[in-house]
BAVOLO-58880 format. One record per atom (N, C-alpha, C): residue number from 1; atom name; x, y, z. Coordinates in Angstrom, 3 decimals. Example, Ala and Ser with C-alpha at 12.3 -4.5 7.8 and 13.67 -1.06 7.14 Angstrom:
<atoms>
1,N,13.190,-5.690,7.800
1,CA,12.300,-4.500,7.800
1,C,13.200,-3.300,7.800
2,N,12.850,-2.250,7.080
2,CA,13.670,-1.060,7.140
2,C,12.900,0.030,7.870
</atoms>
This chain:
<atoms>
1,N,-76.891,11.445,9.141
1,CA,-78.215,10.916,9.422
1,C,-78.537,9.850,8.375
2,N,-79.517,9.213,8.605
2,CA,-79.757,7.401,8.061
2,C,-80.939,7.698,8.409
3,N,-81.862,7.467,6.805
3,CA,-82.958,7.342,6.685
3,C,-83.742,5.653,6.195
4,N,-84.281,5.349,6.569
4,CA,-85.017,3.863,5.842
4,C,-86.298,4.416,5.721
5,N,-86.700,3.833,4.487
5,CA,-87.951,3.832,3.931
5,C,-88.181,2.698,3.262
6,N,-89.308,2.259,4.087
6,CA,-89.775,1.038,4.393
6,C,-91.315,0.284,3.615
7,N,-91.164,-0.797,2.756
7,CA,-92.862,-0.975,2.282
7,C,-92.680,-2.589,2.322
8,N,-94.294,-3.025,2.249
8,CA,-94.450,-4.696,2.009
8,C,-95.381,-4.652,1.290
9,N,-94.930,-5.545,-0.047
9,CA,-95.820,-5.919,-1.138
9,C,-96.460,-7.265,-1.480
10,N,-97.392,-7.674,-1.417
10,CA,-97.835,-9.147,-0.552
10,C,-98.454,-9.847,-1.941
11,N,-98.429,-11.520,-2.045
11,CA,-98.934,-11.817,-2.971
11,C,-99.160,-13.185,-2.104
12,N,-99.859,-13.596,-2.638
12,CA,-100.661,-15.184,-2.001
12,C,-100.764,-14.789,-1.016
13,N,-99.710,-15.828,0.031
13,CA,-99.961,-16.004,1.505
13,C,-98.383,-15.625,1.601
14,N,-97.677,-15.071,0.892
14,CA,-96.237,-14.375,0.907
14,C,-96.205,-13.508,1.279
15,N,-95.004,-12.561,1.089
15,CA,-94.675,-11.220,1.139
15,C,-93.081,-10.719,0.840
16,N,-92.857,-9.664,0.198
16,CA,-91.584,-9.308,-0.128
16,C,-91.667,-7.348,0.939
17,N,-90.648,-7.379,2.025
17,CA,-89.990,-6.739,2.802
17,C,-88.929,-5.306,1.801
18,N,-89.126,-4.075,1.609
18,CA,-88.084,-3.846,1.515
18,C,-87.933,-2.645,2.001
19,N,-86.243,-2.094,1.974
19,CA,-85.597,-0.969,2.520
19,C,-84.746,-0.134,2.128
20,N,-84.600,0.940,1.631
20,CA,-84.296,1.944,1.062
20,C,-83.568,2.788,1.926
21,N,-82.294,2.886,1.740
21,CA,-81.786,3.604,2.858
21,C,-81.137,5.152,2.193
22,N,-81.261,6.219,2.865
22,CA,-80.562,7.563,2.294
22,C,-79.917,8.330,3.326
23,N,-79.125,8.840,3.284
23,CA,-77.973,9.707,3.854
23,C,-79.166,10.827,4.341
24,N,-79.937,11.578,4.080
24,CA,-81.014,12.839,3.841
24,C,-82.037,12.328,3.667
25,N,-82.921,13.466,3.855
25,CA,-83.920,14.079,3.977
25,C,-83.925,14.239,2.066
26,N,-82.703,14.990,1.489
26,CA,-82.993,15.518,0.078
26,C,-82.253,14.402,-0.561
27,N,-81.890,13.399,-0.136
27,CA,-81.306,12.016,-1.126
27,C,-81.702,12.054,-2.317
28,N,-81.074,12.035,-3.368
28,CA,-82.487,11.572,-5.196
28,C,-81.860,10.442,-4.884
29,N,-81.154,9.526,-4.733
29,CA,-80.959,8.223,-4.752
29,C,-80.439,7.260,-3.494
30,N,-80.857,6.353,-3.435
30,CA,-80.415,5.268,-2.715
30,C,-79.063,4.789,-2.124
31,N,-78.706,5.295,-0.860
31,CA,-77.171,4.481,-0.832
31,C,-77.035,3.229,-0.845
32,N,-78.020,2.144,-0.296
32,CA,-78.780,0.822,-0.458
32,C,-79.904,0.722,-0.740
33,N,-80.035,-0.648,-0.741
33,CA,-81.457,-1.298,-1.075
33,C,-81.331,-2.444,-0.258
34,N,-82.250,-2.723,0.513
34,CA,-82.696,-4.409,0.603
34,C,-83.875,-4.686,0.833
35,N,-83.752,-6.273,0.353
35,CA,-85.000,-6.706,0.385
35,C,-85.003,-8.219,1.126
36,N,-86.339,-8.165,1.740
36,CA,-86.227,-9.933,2.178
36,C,-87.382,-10.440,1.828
37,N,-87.422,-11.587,1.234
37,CA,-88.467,-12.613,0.955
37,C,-89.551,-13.324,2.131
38,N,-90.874,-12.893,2.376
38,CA,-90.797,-13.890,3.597
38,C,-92.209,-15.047,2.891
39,N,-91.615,-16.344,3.221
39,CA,-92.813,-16.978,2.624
39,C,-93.975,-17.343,3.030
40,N,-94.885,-17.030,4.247
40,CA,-95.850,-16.903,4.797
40,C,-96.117,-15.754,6.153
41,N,-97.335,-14.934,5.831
41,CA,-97.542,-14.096,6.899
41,C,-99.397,-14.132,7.077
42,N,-99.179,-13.564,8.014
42,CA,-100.350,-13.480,9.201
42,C,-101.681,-13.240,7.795
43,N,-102.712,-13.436,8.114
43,CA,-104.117,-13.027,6.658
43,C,-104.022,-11.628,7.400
44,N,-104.480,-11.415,6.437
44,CA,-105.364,-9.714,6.957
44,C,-106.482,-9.812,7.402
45,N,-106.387,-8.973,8.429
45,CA,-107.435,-8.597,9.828
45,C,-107.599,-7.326,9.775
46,N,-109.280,-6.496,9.986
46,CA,-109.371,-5.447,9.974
46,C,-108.993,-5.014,11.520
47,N,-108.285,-3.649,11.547
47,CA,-108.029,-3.172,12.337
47,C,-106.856,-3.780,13.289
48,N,-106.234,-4.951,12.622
48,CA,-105.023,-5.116,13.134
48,C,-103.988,-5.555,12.168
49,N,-104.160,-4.415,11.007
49,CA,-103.041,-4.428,10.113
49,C,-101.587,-4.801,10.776
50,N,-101.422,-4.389,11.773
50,CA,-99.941,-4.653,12.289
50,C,-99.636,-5.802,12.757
51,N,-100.044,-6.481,12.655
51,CA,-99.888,-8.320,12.620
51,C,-99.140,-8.819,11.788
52,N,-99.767,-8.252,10.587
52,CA,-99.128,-8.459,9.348
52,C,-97.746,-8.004,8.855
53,N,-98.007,-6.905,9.077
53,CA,-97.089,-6.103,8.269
53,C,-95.524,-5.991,9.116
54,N,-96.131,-5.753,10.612
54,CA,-94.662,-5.788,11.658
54,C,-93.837,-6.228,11.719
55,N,-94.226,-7.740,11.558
55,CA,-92.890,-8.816,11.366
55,C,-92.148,-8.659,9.939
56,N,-92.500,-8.067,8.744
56,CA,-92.214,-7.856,7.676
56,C,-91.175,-7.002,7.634
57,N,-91.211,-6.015,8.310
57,CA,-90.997,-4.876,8.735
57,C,-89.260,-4.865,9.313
58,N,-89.475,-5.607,10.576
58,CA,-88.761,-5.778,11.255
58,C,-87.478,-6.707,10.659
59,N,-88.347,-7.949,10.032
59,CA,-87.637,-8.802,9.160
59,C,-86.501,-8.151,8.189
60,N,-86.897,-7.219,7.087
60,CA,-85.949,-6.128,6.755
60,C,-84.940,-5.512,7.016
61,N,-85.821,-4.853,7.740
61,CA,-84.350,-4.038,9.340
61,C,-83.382,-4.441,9.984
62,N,-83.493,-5.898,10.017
62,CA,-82.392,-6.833,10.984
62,C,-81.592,-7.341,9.494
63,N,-81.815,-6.575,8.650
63,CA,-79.995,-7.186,7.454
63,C,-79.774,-5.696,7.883
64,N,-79.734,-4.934,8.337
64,CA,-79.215,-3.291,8.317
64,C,-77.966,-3.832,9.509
65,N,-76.924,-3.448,8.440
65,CA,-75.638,-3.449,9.917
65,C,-75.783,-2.748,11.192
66,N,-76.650,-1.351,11.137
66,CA,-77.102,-0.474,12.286
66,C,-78.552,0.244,11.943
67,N,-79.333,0.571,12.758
67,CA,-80.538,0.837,12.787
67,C,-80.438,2.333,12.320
68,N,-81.027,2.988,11.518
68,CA,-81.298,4.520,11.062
68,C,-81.987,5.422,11.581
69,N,-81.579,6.726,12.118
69,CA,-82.046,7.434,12.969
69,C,-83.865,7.612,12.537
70,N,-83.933,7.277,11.440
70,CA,-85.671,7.608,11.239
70,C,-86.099,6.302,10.393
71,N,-87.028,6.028,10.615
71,CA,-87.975,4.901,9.614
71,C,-88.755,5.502,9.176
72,N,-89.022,5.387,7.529
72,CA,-90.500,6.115,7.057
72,C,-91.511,4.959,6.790
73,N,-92.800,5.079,6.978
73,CA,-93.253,3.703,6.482
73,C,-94.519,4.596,5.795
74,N,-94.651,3.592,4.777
74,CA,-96.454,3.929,4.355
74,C,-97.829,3.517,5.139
75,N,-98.084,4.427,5.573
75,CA,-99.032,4.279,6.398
75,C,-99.019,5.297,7.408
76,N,-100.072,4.835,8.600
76,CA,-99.974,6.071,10.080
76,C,-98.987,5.562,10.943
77,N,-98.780,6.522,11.847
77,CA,-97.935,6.194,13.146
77,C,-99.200,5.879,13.686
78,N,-100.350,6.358,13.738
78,CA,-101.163,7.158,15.212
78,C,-102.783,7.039,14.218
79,N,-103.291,6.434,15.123
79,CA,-104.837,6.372,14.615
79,C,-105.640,7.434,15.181
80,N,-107.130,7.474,14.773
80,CA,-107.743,8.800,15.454
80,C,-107.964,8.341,17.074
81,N,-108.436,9.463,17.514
81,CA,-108.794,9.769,18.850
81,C,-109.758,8.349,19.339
82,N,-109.863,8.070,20.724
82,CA,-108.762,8.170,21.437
82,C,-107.257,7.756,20.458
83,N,-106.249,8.460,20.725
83,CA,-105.197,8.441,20.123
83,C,-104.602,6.762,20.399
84,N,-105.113,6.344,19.047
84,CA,-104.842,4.315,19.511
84,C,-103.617,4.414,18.331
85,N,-102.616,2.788,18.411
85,CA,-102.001,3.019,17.917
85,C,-101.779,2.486,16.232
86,N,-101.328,3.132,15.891
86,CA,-100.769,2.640,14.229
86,C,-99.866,1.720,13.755
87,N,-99.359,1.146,12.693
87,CA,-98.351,0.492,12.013
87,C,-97.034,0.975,12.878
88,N,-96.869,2.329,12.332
88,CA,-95.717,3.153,13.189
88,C,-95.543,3.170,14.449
89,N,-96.529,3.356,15.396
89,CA,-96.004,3.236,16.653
89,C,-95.807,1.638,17.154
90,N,-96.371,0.633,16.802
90,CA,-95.735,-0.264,16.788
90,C,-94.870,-0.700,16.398
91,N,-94.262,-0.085,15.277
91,CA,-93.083,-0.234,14.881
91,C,-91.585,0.543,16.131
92,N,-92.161,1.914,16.342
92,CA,-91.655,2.523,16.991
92,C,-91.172,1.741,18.395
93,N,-92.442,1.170,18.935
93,CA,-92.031,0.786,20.132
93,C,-91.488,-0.736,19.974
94,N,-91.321,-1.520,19.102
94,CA,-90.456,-3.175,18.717
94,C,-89.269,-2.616,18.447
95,N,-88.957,-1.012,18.017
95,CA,-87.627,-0.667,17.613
95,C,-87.128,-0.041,19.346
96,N,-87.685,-0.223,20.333
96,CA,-87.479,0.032,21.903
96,C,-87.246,1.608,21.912
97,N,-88.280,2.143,21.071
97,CA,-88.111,3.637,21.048
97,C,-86.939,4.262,20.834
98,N,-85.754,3.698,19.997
98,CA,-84.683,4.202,20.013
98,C,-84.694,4.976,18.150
99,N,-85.704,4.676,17.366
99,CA,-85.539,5.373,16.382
99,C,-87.087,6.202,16.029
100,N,-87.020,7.293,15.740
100,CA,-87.856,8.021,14.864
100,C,-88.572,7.380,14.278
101,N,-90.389,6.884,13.913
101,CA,-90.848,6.482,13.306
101,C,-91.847,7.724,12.149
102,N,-91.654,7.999,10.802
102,CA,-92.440,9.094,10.498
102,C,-93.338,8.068,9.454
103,N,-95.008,8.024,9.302
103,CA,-95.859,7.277,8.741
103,C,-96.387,8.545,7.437
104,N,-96.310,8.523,6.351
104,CA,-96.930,9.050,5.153
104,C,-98.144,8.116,4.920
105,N,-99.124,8.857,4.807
105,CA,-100.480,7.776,4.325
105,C,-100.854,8.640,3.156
106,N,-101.347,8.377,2.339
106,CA,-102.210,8.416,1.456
106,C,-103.863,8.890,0.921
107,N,-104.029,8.426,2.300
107,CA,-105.314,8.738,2.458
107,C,-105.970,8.946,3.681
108,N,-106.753,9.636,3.641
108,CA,-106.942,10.318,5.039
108,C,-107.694,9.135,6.087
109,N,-107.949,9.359,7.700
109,CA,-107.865,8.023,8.289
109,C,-108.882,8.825,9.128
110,N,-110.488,8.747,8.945
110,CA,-111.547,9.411,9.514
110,C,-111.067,9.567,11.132
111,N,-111.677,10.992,11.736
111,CA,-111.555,11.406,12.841
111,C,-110.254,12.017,13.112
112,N,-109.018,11.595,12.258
112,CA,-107.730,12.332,12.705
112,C,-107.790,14.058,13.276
113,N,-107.186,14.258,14.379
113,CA,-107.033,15.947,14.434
113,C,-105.331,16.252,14.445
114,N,-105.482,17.481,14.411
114,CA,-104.340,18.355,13.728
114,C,-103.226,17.888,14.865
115,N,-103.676,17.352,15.837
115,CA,-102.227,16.902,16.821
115,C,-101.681,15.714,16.903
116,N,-102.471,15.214,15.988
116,CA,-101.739,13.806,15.614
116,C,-101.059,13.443,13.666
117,N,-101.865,14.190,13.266
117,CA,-101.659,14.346,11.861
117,C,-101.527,15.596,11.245
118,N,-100.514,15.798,10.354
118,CA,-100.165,17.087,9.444
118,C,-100.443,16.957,8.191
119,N,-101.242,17.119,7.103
119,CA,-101.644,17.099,6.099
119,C,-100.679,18.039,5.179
120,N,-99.706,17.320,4.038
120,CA,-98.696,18.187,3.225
120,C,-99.140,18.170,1.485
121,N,-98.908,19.157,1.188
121,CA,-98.972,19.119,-0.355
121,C,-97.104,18.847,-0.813
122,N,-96.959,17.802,-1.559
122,CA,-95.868,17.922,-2.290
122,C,-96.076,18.225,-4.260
123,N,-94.810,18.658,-4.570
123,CA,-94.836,18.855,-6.215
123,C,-96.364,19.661,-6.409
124,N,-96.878,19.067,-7.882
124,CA,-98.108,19.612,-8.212
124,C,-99.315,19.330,-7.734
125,N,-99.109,18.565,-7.013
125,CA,-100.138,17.535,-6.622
125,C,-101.359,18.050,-5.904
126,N,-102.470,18.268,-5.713
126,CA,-103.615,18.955,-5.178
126,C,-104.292,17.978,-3.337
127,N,-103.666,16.737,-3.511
127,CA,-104.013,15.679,-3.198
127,C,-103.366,15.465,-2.255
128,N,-103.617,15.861,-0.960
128,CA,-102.312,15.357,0.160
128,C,-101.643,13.956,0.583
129,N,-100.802,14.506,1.253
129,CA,-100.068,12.816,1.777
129,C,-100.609,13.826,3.817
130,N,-100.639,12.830,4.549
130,CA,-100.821,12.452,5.751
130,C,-99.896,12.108,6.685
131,N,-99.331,13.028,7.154
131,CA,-97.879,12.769,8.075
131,C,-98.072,12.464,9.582
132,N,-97.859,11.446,9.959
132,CA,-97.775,10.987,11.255
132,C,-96.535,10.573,11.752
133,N,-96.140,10.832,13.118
133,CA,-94.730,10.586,13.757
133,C,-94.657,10.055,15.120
134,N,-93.871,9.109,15.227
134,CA,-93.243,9.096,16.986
134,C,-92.139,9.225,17.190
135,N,-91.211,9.609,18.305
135,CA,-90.233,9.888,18.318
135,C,-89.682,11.121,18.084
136,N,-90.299,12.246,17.584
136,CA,-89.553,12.979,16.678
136,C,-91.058,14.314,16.915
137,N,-90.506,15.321,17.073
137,CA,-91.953,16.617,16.314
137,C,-92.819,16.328,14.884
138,N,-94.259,16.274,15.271
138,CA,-94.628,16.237,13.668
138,C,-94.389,17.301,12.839
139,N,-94.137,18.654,13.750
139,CA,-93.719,19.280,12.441
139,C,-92.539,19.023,11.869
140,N,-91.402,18.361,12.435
140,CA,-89.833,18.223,12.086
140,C,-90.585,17.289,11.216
141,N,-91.277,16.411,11.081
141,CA,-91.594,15.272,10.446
141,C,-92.199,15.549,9.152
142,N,-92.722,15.973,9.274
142,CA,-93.925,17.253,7.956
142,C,-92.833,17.609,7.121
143,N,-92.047,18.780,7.810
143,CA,-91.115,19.337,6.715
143,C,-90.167,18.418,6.482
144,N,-89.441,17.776,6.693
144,CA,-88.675,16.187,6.299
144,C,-89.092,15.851,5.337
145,N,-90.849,15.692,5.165
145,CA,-91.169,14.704,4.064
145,C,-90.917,15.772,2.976
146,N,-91.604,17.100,3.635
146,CA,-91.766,17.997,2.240
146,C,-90.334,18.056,1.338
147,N,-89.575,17.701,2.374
147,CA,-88.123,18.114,1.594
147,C,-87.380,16.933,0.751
148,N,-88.100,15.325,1.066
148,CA,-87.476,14.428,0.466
148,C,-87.669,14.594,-1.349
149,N,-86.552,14.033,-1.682
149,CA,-86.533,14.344,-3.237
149,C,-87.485,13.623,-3.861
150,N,-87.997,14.208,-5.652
150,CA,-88.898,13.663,-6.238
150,C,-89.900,15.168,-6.672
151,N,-90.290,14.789,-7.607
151,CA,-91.454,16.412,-8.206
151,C,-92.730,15.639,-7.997
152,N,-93.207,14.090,-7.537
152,CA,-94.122,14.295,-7.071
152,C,-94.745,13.557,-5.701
153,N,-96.061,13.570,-6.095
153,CA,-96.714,13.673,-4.805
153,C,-95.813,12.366,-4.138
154,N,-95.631,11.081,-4.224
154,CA,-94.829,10.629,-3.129
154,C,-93.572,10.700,-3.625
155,N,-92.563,10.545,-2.485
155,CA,-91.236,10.825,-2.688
155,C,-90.289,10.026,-2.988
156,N,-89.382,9.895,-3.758
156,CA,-88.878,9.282,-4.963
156,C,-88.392,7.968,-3.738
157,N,-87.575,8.295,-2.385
157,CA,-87.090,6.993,-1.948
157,C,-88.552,6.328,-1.185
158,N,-89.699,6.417,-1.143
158,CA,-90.602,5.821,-1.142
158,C,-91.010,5.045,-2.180
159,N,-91.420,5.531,-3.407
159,CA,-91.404,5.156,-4.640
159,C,-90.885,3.612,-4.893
160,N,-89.469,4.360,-5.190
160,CA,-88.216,2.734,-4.736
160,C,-88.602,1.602,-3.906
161,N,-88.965,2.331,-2.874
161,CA,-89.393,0.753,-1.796
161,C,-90.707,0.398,-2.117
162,N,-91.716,1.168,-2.351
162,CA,-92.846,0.218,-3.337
162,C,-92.409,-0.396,-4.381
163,N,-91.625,-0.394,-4.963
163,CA,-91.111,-0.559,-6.390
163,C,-90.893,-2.243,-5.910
164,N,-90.094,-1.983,-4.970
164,CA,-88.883,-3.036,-5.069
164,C,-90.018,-3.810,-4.228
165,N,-90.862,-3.630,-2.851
165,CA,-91.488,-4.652,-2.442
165,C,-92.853,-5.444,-3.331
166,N,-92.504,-4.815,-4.629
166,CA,-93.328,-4.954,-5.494
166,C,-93.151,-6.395,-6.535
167,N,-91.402,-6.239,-6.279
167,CA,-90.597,-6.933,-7.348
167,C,-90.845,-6.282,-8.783
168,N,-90.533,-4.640,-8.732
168,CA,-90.830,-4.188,-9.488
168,C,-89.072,-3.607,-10.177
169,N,-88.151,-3.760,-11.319
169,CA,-87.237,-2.934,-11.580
169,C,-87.720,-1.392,-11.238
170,N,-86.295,-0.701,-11.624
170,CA,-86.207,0.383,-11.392
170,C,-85.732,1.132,-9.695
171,N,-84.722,-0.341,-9.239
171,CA,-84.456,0.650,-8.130
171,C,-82.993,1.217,-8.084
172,N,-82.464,1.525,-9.227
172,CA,-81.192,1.742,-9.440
172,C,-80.116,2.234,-8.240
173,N,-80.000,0.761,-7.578
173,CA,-78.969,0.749,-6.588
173,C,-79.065,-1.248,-6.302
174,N,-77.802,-1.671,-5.751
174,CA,-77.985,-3.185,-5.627
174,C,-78.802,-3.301,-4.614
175,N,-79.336,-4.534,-4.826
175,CA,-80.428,-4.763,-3.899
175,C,-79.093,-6.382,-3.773
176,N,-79.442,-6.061,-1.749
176,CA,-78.770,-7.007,-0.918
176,C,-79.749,-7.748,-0.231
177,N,-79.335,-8.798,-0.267
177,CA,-80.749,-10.271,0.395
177,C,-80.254,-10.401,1.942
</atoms>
């Protein structure tokens, strides 16, 4: 199994793409890294974050020699009721529904109910992460995250891909353009 975990870290009217790929669910490290540069994207728009961020996204994914049975991204799959859609399911459905999309948020996304979102404690942390999925059971998705490596609250190959769409060191694995 082939995991990507996926972030975009934006500065001006730029953005840096990156992707973190792991064998598992319990990976501590990276079998790759990549990243892509993109030099202009969409402004930010409320409520249609995925303008932005999609093509970023996607941009990434297409240096992957083959697509990974799951994508993690930061953020939701699945917005509240009516059940409209998220980062993730748009992602899900540009990937022609052929891969797993699982969304970790951060922070909770008013109105969510328990059939679209699973609320997890990882490490010590008191403070949940927000599990949303397409493709896949949210509970398979839930326990996935609980199990990715790291002691805390987000999980270490997440970490990495903020890191790196950050242009931040510390992703100890080569990063491929």
């Amino acid at each position: 199994m082939t995991i990507a975990c996926v972030d975009v870290g934006y500065e001006g009217t730029g953005a840096r793409a990156a992707c973190v790929l792991a064998a598992s669910w319990e990976s501590e490290s990276p079998s790759s890294t990549y990243v892509r540069d993109i030099d202009a994207v969409e402004p930010y728009e409320p409520g249609q974050f995925f303008r932005r961020e999609l093509p970023c996204l996607l941009s990434v994914l297409r240096l992957l020699t083959s697509l990974p049975e799951i994508v993690v991204i930061d953020g939701y799959v699945w917005l509240p009721s009516p059940r409209r859609l998220g980062l993730g399911a748009y992602l899900y459905e540009a990937l022609g529904r052929r891969v797993s999309v699982v969304g970790i948020a951060k922070k909770a996304f008013g109105g969510q109910s328990s059939d679209t979102v699973t609320r997890i404690l990882r490490g010590n942390s008191r403070r949940p992460l927000f599990v949303t999925a397409a493709g896949m059971e949210l509970s398979a998705a839930a326990q996935g995250v609980r199990r990715m490596a790291g002691e805390h609250r987000i999980p270490e190959m997440m970490r990495i891909a903020d890191h790196l769409s950050r242009g931040r060191a510390g992703n100890r694995a080569p990063v491929k353009r």
